[in-house]
C-alpha positions as CSV (number, residue, x, y, z in Angstrom):
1,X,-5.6,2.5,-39.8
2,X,-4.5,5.6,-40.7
3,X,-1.2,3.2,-42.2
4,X,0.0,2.7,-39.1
5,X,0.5,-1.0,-38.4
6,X,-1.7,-2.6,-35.8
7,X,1.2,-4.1,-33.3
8,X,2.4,0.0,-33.3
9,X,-1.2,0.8,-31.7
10,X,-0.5,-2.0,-29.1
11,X,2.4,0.1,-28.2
12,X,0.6,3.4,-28.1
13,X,-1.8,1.8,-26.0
14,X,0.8,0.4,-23.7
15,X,2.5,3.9,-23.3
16,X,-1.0,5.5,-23.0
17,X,-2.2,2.9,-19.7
18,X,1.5,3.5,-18.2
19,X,1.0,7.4,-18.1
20,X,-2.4,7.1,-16.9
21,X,-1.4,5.1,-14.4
22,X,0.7,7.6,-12.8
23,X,-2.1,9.7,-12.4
24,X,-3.8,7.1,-10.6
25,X,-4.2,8.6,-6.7
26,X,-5.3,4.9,-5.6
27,X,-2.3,3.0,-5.6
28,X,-4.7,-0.5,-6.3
29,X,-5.6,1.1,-9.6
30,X,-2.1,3.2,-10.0
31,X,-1.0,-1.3,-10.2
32,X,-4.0,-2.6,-12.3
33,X,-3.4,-0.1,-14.5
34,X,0.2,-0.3,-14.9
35,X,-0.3,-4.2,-15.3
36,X,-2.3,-3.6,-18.5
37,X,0.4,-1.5,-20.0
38,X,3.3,-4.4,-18.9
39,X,0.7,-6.8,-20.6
40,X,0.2,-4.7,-24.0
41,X,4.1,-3.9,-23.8
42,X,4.9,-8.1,-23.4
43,X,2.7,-8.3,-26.3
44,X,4.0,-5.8,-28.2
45,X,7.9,-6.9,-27.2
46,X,7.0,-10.3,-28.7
47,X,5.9,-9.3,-32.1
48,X,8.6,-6.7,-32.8
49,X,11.1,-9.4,-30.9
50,X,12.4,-7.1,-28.4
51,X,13.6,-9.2,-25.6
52,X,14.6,-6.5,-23.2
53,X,11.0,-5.0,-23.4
54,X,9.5,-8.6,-22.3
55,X,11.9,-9.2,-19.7
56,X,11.6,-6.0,-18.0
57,X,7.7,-5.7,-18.4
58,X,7.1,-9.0,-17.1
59,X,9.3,-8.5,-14.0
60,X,6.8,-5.2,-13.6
61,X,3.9,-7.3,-13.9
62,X,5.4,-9.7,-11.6
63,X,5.9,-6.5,-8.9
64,X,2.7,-5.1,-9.0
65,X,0.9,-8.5,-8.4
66,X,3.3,-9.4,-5.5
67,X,2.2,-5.6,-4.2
68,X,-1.5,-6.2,-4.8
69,X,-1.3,-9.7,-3.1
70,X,0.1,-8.0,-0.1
71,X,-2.5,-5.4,-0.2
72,X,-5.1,-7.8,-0.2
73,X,-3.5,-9.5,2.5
74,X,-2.9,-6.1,4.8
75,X,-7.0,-5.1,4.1
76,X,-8.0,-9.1,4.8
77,X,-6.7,-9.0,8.5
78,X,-8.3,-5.7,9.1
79,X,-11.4,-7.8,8.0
């Protein structure tokens, strides 16, 4: 498309979740969001064979589910 190689749109798609999930106000969907990028970006860091971009995106990914597991923990007790 447009001769832009397909794994280069996984990477524009990863950018494009990360900055929209900094204009997430809920910080549950600011972390889903951002997970999608990580996810596209491991992808893309796989293909193009870019260690440091897996490594540092999976860490992320591991973050925000550690975060979202406590968040469902914190709103489970209120329960």
């Amino acid at each position: 498309m447009l001769g832009i190689p397909m794994i280069e749109w996984v990477g524009y798609a990863a950018s494009l979740f990360i900055a929209i999930s900094l204009l997430m106000t809920s910080i549950i969907k600011l972390r889903i969001f951002n997970t999608i990028g990580c996810i596209l970006f491991v992808v893309y860091g796989f293909v193009i064979r870019a260690y440091p971009v897996i490594v540092t995106n999976g860490a992320i990914i591991l973050i925000n589910f550690w975060n979202l597991y406590r968040i469902y923990l914190d709103n489970k007790d209120l329960e």
